[in-house]
N, C-alpha and C positions, 0 to 999 in steps of 0.2 A: 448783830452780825449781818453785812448785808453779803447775799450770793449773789454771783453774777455768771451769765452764761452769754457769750456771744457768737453770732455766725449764723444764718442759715437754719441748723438744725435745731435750735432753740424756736423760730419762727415755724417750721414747717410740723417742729409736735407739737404747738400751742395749737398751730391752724385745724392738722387731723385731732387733736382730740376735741375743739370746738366743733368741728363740722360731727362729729361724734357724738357730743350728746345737746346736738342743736332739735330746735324743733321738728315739728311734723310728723306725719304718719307713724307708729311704732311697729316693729316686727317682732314675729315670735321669738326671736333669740332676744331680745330685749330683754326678757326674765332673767335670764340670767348672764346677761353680762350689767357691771357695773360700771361705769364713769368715775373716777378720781382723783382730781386736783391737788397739787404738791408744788411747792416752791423746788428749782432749779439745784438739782445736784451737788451740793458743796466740794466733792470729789468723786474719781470714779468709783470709787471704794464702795461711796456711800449709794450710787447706781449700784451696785450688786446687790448688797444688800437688801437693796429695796426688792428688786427683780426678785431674789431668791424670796422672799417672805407674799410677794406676789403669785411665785409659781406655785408654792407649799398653800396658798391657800386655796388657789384652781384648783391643783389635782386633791384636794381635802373636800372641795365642794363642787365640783364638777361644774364649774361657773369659768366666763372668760372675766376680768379684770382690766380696765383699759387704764393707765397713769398717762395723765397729761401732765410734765413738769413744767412750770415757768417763773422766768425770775421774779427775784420776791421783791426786787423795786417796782415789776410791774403787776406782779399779782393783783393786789385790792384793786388797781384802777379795771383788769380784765375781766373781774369776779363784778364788781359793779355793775360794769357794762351786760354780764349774762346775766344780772339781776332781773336788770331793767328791762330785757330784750326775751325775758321767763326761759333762756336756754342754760340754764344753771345743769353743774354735774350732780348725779345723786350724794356725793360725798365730796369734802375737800376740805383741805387747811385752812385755821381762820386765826390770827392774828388775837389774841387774847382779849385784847381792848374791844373788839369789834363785836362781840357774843354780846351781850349787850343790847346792841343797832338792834343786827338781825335776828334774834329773839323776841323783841319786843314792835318788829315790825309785823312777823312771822312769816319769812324768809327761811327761818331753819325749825326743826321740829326739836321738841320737846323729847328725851329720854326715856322711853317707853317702859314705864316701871317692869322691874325684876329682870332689866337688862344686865346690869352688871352692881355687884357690889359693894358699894359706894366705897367701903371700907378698905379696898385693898390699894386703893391711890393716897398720896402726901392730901393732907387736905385743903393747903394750900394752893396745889395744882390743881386739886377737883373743884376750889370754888373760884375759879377764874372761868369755869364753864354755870355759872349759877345767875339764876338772873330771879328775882323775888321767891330766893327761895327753889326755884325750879331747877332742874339740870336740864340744859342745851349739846351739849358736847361732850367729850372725856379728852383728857391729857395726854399729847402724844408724847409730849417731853418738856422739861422746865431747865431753869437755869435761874440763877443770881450773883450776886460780885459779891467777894469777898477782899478781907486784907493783903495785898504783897507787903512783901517787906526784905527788903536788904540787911543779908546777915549780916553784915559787918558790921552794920551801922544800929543795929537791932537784933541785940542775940537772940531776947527772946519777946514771941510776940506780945503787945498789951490786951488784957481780957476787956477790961474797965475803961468807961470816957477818961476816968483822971489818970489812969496811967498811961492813954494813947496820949493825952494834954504833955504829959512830964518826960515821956517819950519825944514826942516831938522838938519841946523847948531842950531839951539834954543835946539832942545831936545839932539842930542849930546854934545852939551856945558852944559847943566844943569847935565848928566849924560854921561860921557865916555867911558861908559860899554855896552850905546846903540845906534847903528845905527840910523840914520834919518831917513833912507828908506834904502831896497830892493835894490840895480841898479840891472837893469838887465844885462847878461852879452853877452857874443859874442860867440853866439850859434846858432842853428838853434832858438829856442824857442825865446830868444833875437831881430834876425832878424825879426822872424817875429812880433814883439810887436813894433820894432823900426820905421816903416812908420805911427804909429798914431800919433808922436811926430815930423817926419817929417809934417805930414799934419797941424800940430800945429803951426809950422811956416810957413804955405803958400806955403809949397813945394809938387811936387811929384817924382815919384820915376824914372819915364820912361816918355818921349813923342813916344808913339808908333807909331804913323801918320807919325811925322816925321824922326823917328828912332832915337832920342837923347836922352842920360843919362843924368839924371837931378837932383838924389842924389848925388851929387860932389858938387852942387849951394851952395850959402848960406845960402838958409832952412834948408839942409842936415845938414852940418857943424854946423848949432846953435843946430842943434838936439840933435845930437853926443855930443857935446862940453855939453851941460844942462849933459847930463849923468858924461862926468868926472870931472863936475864942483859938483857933487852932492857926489863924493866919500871921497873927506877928513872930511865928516859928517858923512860918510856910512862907514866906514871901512872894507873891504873885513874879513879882520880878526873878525868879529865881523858876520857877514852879510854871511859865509859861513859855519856856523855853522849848525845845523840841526833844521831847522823848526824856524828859529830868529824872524819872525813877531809875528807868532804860540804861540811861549815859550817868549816875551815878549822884545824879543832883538833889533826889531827895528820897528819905529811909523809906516811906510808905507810899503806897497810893491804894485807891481801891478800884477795881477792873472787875471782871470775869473773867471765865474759865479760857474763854477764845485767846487770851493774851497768855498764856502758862507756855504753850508750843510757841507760838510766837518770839517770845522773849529769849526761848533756849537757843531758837534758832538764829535769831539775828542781833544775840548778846550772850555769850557763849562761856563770858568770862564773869558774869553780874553772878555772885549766889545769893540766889532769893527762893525765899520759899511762901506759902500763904496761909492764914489764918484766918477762923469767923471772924467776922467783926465784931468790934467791942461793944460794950453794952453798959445802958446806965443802971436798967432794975433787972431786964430781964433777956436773954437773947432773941434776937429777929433778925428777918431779913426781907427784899423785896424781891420779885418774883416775873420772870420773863418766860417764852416759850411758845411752840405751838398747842394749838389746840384743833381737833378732828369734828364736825357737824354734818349731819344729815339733811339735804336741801329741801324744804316744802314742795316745790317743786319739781324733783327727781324723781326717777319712775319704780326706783328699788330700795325703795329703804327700810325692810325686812334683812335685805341683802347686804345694806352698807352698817348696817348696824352690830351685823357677824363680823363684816371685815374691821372697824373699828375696835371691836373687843378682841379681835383676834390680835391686832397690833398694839393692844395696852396689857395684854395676861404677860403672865409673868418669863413665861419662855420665849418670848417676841419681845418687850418693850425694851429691853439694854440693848440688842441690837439698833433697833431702830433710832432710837434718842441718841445713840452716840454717831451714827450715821445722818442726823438730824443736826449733830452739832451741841445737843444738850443731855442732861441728865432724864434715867426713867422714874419717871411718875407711879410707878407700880411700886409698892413698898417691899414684898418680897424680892422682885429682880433686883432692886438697889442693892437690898442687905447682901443679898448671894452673889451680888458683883461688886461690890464696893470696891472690892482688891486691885478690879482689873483697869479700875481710875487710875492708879498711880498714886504715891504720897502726896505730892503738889493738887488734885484735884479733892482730896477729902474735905478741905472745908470747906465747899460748892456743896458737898452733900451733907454736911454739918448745916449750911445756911438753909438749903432748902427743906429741911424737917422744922425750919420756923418759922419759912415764909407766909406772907400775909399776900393776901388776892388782892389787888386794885379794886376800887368800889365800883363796880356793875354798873356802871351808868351811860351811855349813850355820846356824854359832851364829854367823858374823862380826860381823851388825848387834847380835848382844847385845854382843858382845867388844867391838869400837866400843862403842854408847853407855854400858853400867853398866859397865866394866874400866876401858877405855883412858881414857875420857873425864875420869869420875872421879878417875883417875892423874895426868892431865892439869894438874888443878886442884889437886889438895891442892899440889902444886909449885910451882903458880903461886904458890899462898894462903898459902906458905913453912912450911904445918904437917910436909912431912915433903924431904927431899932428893929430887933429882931421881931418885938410883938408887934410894933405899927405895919412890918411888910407884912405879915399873917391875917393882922385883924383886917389889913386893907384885900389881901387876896379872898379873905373868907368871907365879904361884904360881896365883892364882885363875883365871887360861885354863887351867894344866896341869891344872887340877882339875873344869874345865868340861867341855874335850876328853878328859878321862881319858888326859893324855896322861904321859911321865915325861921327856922332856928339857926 
């Protein structure tokens, strides 16, 4: 989901909260005011929210709180640049994939044992903050795609690969004009949707402990293969048209949650509703979101480490995560709000009680988009077999990570 903010005011908080917790001399109010970095408002709604969960925390601890929001196409490049220049804020948003970098650079601190109770987050979401084993961050909020599906065309959802398969061929054989489903293709977007269907056949992607590539196996391969085993239902020609699930061209696709309001609003007439994804041995899913880090560099992070637990316990994290755009990572606030999802968003919180973490490594978004991605594709494009793209992708990560299994 990218946010966007333009005009003036987006430039003018970026500038006062840089000039804010830029270098130089420190003052005594220093202690207790914090610096906090956040990706750009999704709505104004979700600026309240935030503000109220800011003021509740001031007057709770007699502390000023300073948020600098900025858009999140430019965030990483601004967050870099404070890297490099050691004017970093004490706290701020980090991009999942990225915990990783800056933990193993040590840029971000380490989770100061008996801060918070490992147990009370999805643990999915708490190990997207894990880097050997260690915790860097906690889960501000998560998200992952699940099944749409056109009831008419799909009464009822498929649980299982071979009934999403017999699913598919049923409604392109009653009708040739319409896709079974969606595939996804061999993209960044692709990759990263393709290890919940990994996980689906009992696979994962990396053994990091021991340093072996593990999408090459035969989890990988039944993955891969369900996708080009679902395309002579799906017809690319059919299925690359504009908006084909939307405009009625094909019974399934898989998205996220951000498309559920979307759809209602600008397809008013489609009735569709969503389900986990199917599964070959066991349920899974893959796993996106923010995550919250404490800067090496920051001058309060006794301070930033209240406010982080303050905004993942269980009476803050629904607010925030849905003002965030995502699901909470706090497993109590889920259950006791689950209601207030709506029907259409429960298999998002079905998918994330199986989500699996990205492997903690530093190169992943390369690995994702020029490896896997590309892997992805030549399979779909029938240039090479499902295991040839994998064994060739898993050659080219062993040779990336310098790794030998």
């Amino acid at each position: 989901m990218i946010r966007r903010v333009t005009g003036a005011a987006a430039g003018m908080a970026l500038l006062a909260g840089l000039v804010a917790c830029g270098g130089g001399n420190g003052t005594a109010s220093e202690a207790t005011t914090l610096t906090y970095w956040m990706f750009q408002d999704r709505t104004p709604q979700a600026g309240e929210v935030v503000e109220k969960l800011r003021t509740d925390f001031e007057k709770a601890n007699n502390v000023t709180v300073k948020i600098v929001k900025i858009p999140k196409d430019d965030y990483n490049t601004k967050l870099g640049s404070a890297v490099a220049a050691g004017t970093v804020p004490d706290v701020g948003i980090l991009d999942q994939p990225l915990v990783a970098r800056y933990a193993l650079d040590g840029t971000i601190k380490e989770v100061p044992a008996g801060t918070v109770d490992e147990k009370i987050f999805y643990e999915g979401a708490l190990n997207t903050n894990k880097v050997n084993d260690k915790l860097y961050g906690l889960p501000l909020d998560h998200t992952a795609v699940a099944l749409f599906y056109n009831k008419k065309l799909v009464p009822t959802p498929p649980k299982t690969w071979d009934e999403l398969k017999a699913t598919a061929a049923k409604i392109h054989q009653a009708d040739p004009k319409i896709a079974g489903m969606v595939v996804p293709k061999g993209d960044g977007y692709g990759g990263w949707m393709w290890p919940g269907f990994l996980g689906a056949a009992g696979g994962s992607l990396v053994d990091e402990k021991s340093k072996k590539i593990l999408f090459d196996q035969q989890p990988g391969v039944d993955a891969l293969q369900l996708w080009v085993d679902l395309l002579p239902s799906s017809p690319r020609q059919i299925t690359d048209s504009d908006k084909p699930f939307e405009n009625g061209l094909a019974g399934m696709m898989i998205s996220g949650p951000w498309d559920v309001a979307t759809i209602k609003a600008d397809f008013p007439d489609l009735e569709f509703s969503t389900a986990p994804l199917p599964y070959k041995t066991e349920p899974s899913g893959n796993i996106g979101g923010e995550n919250a880090v404490v800067f090496s560099k920051g001058k309060n992070a006794e301070l930033a480490w209240k406010w982080l637990t303050f905004l993942t316990n269980a009476q803050n994290n629904t607010t925030l995560a849905q003002a965030l755009g995502g699901f909470p990572t706090n497993i109590e606030a889920a259950e006791r709000d689950a209601a207030t999802f709506g029907p259409d968003q429960a298999a998002f919180l079905e998918q994330l009680k199986v989500a699996q973490a990205r492997p903690a490594l530093p190169e992943w978004i390369q690995i994702n988009d020029e490896i896997i991605a590309p892997a992805i594709e030549a399979a779909l494009s029938g240039k090479v077999t499902s295991q040839q793209a994998l064994t060739e992708a898993a050659d080219k990560t062993r040779a990336l990570l310098k790794w030998n299994g």
